[in-house]
C-alpha positions in Angstrom: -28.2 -11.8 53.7 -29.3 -15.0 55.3 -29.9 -18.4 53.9 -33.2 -17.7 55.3 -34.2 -14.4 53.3 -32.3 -15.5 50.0 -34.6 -18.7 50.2 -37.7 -16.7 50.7 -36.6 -13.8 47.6 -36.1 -16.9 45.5 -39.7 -18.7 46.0 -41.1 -15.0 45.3 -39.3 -14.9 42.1 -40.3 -18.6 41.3 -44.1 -17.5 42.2 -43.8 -14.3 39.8 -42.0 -16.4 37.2 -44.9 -18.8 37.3 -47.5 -16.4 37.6 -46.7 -14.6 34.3 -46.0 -17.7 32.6 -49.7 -18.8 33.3 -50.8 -15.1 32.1 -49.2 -15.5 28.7 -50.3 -19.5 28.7 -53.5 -18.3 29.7 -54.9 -15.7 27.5 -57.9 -17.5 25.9 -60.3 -17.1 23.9 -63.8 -17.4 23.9 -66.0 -19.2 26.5 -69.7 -19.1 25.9 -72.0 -17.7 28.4 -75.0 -19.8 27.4 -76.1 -22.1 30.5 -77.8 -24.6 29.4 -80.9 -25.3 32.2 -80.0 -27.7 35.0 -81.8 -31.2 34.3 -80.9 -34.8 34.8 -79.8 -36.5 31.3 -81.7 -39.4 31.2 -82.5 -42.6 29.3 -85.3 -42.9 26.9 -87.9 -45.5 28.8 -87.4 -48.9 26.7 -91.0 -48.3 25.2 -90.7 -45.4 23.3 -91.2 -45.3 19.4 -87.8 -44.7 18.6 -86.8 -48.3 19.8 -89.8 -50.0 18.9 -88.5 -52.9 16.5 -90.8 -53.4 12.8 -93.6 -55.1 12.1 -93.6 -58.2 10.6 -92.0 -61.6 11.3 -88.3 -61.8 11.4 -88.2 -58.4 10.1 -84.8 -57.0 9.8 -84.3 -54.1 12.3 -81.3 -51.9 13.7 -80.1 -51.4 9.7 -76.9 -49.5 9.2 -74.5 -48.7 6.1 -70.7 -47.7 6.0 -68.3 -47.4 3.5 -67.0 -50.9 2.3 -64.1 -50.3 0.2 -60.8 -47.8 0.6 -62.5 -45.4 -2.0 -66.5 -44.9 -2.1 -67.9 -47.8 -4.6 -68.7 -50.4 -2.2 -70.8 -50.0 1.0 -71.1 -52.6 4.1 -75.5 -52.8 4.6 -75.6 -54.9 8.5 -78.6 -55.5 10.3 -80.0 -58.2 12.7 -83.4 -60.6 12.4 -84.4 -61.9 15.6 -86.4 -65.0 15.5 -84.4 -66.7 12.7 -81.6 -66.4 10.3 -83.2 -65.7 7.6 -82.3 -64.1 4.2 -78.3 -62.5 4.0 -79.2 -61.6 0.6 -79.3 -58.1 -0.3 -81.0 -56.6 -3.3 -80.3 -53.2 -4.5 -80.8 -51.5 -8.1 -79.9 -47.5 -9.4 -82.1 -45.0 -9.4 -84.2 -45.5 -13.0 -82.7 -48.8 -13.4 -85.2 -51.7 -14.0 -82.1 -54.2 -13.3 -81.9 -55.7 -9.9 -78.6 -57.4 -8.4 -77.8 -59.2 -5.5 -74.6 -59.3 -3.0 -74.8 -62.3 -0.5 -73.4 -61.7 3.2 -72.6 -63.5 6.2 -74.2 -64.1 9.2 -73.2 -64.3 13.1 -74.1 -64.4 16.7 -72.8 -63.9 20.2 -73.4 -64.5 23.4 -72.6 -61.6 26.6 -73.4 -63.0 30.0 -77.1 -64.0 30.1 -77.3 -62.2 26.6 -77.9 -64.1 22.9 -78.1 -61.9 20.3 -80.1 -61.7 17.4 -78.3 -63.3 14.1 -75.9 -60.5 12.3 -76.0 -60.0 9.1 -73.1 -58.0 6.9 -73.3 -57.7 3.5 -70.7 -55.9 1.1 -72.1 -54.6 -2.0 -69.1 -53.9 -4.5 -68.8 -52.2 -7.9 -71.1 -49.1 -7.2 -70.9 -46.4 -9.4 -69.8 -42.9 -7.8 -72.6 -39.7 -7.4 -75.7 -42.3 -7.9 -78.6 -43.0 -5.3 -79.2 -46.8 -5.0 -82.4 -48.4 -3.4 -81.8 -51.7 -1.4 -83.8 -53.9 -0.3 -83.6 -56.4 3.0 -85.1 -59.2 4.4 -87.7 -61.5 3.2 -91.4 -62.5 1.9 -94.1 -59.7 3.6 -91.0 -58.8 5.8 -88.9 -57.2 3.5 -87.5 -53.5 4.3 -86.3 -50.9 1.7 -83.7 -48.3 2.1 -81.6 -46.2 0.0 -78.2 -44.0 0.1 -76.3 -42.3 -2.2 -72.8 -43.2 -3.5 -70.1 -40.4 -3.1 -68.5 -38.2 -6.0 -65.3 -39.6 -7.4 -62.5 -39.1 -5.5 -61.2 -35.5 -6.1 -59.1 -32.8 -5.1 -61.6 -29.9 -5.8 -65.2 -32.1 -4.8 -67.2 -30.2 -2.6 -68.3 -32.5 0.3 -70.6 -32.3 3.7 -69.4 -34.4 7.0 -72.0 -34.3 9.9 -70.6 -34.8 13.6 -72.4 -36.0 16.9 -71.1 -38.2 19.9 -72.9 -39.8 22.8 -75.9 -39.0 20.8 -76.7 -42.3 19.6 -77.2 -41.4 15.6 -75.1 -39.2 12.9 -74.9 -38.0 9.3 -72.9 -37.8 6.1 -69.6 -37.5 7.6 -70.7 -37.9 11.4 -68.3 -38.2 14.1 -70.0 -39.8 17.1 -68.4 -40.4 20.6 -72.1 -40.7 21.6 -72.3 -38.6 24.0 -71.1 -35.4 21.5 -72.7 -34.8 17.9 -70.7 -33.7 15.5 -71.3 -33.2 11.9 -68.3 -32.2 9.4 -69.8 -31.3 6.2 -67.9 -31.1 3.0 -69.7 -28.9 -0.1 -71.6 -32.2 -0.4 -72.4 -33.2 2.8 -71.1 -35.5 5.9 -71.8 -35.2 9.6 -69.9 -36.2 12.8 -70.9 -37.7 15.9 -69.3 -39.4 18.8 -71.0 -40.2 22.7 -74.3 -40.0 21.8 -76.5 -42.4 23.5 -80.0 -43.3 24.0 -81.3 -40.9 26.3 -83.9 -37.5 25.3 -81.6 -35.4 24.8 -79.5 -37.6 22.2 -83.2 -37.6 20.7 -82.7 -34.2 20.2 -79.3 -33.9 19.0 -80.5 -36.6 16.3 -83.2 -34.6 14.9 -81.5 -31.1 14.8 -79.1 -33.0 12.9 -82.1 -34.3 10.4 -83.5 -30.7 10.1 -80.3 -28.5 10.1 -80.8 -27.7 6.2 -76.7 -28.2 5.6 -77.3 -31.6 7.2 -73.8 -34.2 6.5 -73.8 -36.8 3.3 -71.7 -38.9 5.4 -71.7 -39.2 9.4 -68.1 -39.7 11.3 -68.7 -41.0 14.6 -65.9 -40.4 17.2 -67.4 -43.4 19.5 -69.3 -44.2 22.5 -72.6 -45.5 20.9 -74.8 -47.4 23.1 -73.5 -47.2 27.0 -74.4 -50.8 27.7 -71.7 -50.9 30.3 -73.0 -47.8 32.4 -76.4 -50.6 32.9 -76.1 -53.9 35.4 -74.3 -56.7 33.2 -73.4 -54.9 30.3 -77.3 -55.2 29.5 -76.6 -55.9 26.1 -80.5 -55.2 24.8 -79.6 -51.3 25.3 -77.2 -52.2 21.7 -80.4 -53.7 20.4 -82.3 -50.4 21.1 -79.5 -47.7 20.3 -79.2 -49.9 16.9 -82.7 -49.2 16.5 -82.9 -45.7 17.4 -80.0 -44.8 14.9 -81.3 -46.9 12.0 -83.4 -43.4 10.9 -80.2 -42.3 9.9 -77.9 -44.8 9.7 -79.2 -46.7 7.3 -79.7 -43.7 4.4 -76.4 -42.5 5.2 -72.4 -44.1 5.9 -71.8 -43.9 9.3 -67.8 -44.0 9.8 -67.1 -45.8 13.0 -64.4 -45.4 15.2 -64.1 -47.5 19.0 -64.4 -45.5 21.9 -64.3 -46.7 25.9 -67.4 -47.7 26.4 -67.1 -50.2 23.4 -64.4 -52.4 25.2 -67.3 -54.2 27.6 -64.1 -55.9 29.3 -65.9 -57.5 32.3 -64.2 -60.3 34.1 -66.5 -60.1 37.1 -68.9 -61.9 35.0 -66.9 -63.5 32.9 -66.7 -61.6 29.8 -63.1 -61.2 29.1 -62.6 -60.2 25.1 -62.9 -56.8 24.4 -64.7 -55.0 22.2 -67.2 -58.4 21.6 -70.3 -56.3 21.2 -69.1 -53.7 19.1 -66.7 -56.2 16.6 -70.1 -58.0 16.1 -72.5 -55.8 15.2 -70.0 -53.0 13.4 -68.3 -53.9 10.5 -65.3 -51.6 8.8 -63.4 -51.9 5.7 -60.0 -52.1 7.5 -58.3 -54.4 5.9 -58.8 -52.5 2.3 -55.9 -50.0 4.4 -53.7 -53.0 4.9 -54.6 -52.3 8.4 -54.6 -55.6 11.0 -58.0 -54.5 13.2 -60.9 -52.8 12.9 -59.5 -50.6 15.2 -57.7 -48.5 12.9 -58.1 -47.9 8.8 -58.8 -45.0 6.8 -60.8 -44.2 3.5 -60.7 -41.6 1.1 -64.3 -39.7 0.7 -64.7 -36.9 -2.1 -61.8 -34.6 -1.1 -61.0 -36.0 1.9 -58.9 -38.6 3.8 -60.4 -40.0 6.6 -58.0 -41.7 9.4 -59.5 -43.6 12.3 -57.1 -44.3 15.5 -57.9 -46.4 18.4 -57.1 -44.5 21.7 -57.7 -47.4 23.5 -55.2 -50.4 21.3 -51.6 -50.3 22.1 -50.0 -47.6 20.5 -46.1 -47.3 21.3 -43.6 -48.2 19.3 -43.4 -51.4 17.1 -47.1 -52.3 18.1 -49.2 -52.6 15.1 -51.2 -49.1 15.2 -47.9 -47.5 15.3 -46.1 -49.1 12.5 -49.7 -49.1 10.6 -49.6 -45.1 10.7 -46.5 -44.6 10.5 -47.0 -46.6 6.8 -50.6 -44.8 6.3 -49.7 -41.2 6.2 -47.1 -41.2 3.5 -49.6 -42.9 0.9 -52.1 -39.4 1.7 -51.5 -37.7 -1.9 -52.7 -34.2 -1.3 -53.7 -33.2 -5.0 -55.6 -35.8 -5.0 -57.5 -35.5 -1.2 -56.5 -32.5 -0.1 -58.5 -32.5 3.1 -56.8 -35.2 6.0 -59.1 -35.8 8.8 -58.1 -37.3 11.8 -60.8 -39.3 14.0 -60.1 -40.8 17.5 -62.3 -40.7 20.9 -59.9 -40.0 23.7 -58.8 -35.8 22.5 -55.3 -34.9 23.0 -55.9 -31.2 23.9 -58.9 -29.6 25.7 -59.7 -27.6 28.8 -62.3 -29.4 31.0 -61.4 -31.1 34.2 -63.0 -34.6 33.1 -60.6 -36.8 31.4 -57.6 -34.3 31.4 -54.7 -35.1 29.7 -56.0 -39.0 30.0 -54.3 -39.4 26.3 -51.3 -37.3 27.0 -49.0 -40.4 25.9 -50.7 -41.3 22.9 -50.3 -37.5 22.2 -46.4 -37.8 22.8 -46.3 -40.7 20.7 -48.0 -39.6 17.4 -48.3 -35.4 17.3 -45.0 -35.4 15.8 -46.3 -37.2 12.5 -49.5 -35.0 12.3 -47.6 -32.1 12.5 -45.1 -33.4 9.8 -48.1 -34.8 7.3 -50.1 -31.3 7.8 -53.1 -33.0 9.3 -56.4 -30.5 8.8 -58.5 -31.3 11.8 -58.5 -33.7 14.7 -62.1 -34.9 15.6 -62.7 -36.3 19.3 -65.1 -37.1 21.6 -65.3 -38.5 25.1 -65.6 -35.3 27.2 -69.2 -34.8 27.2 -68.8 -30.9 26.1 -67.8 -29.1 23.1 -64.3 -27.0 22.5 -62.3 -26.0 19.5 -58.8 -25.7 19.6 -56.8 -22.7 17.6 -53.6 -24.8 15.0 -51.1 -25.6 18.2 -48.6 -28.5 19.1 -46.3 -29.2 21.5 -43.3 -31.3 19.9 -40.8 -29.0 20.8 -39.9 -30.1 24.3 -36.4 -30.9 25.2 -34.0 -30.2 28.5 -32.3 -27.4 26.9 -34.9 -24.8 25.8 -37.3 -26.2 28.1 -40.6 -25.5 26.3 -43.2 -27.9 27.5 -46.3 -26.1 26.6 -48.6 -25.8 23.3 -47.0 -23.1 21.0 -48.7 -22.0 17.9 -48.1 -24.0 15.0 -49.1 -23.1 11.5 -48.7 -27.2 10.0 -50.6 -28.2 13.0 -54.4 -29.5 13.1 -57.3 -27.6 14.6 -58.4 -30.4 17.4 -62.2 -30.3 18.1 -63.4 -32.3 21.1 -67.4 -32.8 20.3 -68.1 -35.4 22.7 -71.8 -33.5 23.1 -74.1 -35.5 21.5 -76.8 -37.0 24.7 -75.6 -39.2 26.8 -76.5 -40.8 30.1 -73.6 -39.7 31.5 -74.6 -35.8 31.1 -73.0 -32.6 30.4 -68.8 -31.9 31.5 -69.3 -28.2 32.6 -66.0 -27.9 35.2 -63.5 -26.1 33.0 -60.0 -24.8 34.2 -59.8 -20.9 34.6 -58.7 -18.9 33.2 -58.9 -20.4 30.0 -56.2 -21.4 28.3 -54.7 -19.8 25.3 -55.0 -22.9 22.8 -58.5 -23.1 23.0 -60.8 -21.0 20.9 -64.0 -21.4 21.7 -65.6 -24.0 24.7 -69.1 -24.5 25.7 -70.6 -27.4 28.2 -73.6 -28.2 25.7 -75.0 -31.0 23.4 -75.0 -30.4 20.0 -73.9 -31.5 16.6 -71.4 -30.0 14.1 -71.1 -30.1 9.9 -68.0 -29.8 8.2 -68.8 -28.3 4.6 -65.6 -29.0 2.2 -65.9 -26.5 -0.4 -62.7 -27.0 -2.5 -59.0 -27.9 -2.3 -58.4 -24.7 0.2 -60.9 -24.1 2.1 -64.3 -25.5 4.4 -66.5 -24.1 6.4 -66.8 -25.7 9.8 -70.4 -24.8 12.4 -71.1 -26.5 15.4 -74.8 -26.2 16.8 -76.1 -26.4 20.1 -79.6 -27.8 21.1 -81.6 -24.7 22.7 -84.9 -24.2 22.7 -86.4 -26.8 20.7 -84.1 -26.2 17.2 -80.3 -25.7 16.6 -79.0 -22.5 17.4 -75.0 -21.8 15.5 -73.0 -21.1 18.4 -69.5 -21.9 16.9 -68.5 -21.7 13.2 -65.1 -20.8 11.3 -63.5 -21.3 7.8 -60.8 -23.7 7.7 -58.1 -23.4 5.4 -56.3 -26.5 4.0 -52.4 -27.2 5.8 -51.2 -28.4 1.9 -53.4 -25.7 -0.7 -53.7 -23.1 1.9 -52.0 -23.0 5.0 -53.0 -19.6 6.1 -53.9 -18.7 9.8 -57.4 -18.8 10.0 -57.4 -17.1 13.6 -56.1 -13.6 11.8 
């Protein structure tokens, strides 16, 4: 036989090899058939009612609330005033009590480009008792605002808990995950949302208010970053933070919203001369990272009910020896499963999905910590940043090496279930180019906005529903149970 012909037989086997490689990679699951109607996702104008500031002189505006402590009795309350400093005092009192207290804050402002902001205020109130509804009150003389939340249940392995999810939307819920662009809510038995990429266009209107009607709306909102797109506007036109605060403040100041940073909070612009990242964003959002023993607000965790909430910064240095890395590699030891059973994983950039925008763009962070999620039995990976929705079945792909040469994701029974719910609105519209055929780790994928709830039930099992926006309410179009990796680790695909 010729060198010729034996080259040609070998490239044919090489193609069939491949070819039924990609046929057992490649066997899928679901991918919706719902097309959602062909419009251009647009900004809100500047005059609508949602971004219309309060009446009143110096009135505090764009109020928010997230959890202030490592466990649930202490909550951050920020807003801004605009024409002067004004009060930093805030007073808040129990439901029935007739005694009023008062937490002092602090008070800052910064300057983007041609852009002063308002003056800041943050304002930790401690001691709170678990389970009980507090009013609070802001601002000053016939200015004043009033606002209440709810405290969560003692921390506990069997508390049922409610999470609500949404990105690019520009708003969340009780455990929201927002990448601003996505809405996701994770609910828990009690009640949390998620939310990540939402913005401040119509459709992130909509996303919003599913989220306020869907009657298993999230306690607690876990936002998966991406809030206001200031960048996508000339300058870094820093007033479009001003209005997405406003526009979130229905929500976001009733109920925690858990932040985490996603790209289009960096605001690194050097052609105009702003060269510190993230300035907007560390201004105006406060977390409790340091109760973690964390080093930036880039990266912390708290416990919540059941659950143990871990935010990671896709976009801070993450190799070895850099602070992230040594900070999680610390963190996840200290998770006590009996006494949060559910560990919940937030970050913006996903590690596995099937859309051709942003493919594989965190494929080194991925290399760098899957390993330890795998080990520590990590339930559920939220994301956001591609502006679509997908669920992944439990896989990983750790097991790589020049000798058995696997360098594809396998199942994996200790793994998490990664859900990319970077759907909520944004400017930037709908990712709807997905690879074909659809790959075996994904489980369900649909190019919609929506928002998801994440309902913790017990120490085994929640019950996970994502919902798209169609037709003027949400419509269910993904839902599973999840069972816990520690109580219950049980394929939920079967």
């Amino acid at each position: 036989m010729s060198s010729s012909s034996s080259s040609v037989i070998c490239s044919f086997v090489i193609v069939l090899a491949l070819f039924f490689n990609s046929l057992l990679l490649c066997n899928g699951g679901k991918t919706s058939i719902y097309v959602r109607k062909e419009e251009k996702t647009v900004d809100m104008p500047l005059h609508s009612d949602v971004f219309q500031a309060p009446l009143g002189y110096n009135a505090p505006q764009q109020v928010h609330i997230t959890q202030g402590d490592h466990v649930g009795k202490a909550v951050i309350v920020s807003w801004v005033t605009q024409d002067e400093p004004g009060s930093n005092t805030v007073v808040y009192w129990s439901e029935g009590s007739k005694e009023k207290m008062k937490a002092v804050g602090k008070i800052s402002t910064y300057k983007y480009y041609n852009y002063t902001s308002g003056f800041i205020h943050h304002c930790t109130v401690k001691n709170l008792e678990y389970n009980t509804k507090y009013y609070y009150v802001v601002g000053e003389g016939t200015s004043m605002r009033k606002f209440w939340f709810t405290t969560p249940p003692e921390v506990g392995p069997d508390v049922p808990y409610t999470f609500g999810l949404i990105e690019s939307l520009k708003v969340v819920s009780l455990y929201v995950l927002l990448a601003f662009g996505t809405v996701y809510v994770v609910e828990f038995g009690i009640g949390n949302g998620y939310a990540g990429d939402l913005g401040q266009t119509f459709d992130s209107n909509v996303t919003l208010t599913h989220y306020e009607k869907n009657p298993k709306n999230g306690q607690t909102m876990l936002f998966v970053g991406d809030l206001s797109y200031a960048d996508n506007h000339p300058n870094h036109d820093n007033v479009k933070w001003d209005t997405w605060g406003r526009f979130v403040e229905r929500s976001a100041a009733y109920q925690p919203w858990i932040w985490t940073a996603g790209n289009h909070e960096i605001d690194f612009a050097p052609e105009i001369g702003e060269t510190k990242p993230f300035k907007p964003y560390t201004h105006r959002y406060h977390v409790p990272y340091r109760a973690s023993q964390s080093t930036a607000p880039f990266w912390y965790s708290i416990k919540r009910a059941s659950a143990y909430i871990i935010v990671l910064s896709s976009y801070s240095a993450y190799g070895k020896y850099t602070p992230q890395n040594q900070w999680i590699e610390q963190e996840l030891p200290k998770v006590n499963r009996t006494e949060t059973p559910w560990l919940i994983v937030l970050m913006h950039s996903p590690w596995y999905h099937s859309y051709n925008y942003h493919y594989m763009e965190a494929e080194t962070m991925r290399v760098m910590y899957e390993p330890l999620l795998v080990q520590y039995k990590v339930d559920v990976v939220f994301s956001g940043h591609v502006h679509a929705y997908e669920r992944s079945e439990r896989i990983s792909n750790i097991a790589y090496d020049l000798v058995n040469g696997k360098c594809s994701p396998v199942k994996d029974l200790s793994a998490p279930i990664y859900i990319t719910i970077g759907d909520g609105g944004n400017i930037e519209g709908i990712a709807n180019n997905m690879t074909v055929p659809q790959p075996e780790y994904s489980a369900y994928r649909e190019a919609s906005f929506g928002h998801a709830i994440f309902d913790i039930k017990n120490r085994t099992h929640a019950y996970y529903s994502w919902h798209r926006n169609h037709d003027g309410y949400a419509v269910q179009g993904d839902s599973t149970w999840v069972f816990n990796r520690f109580w219950h680790p049980v394929d939920e695909s079967q």
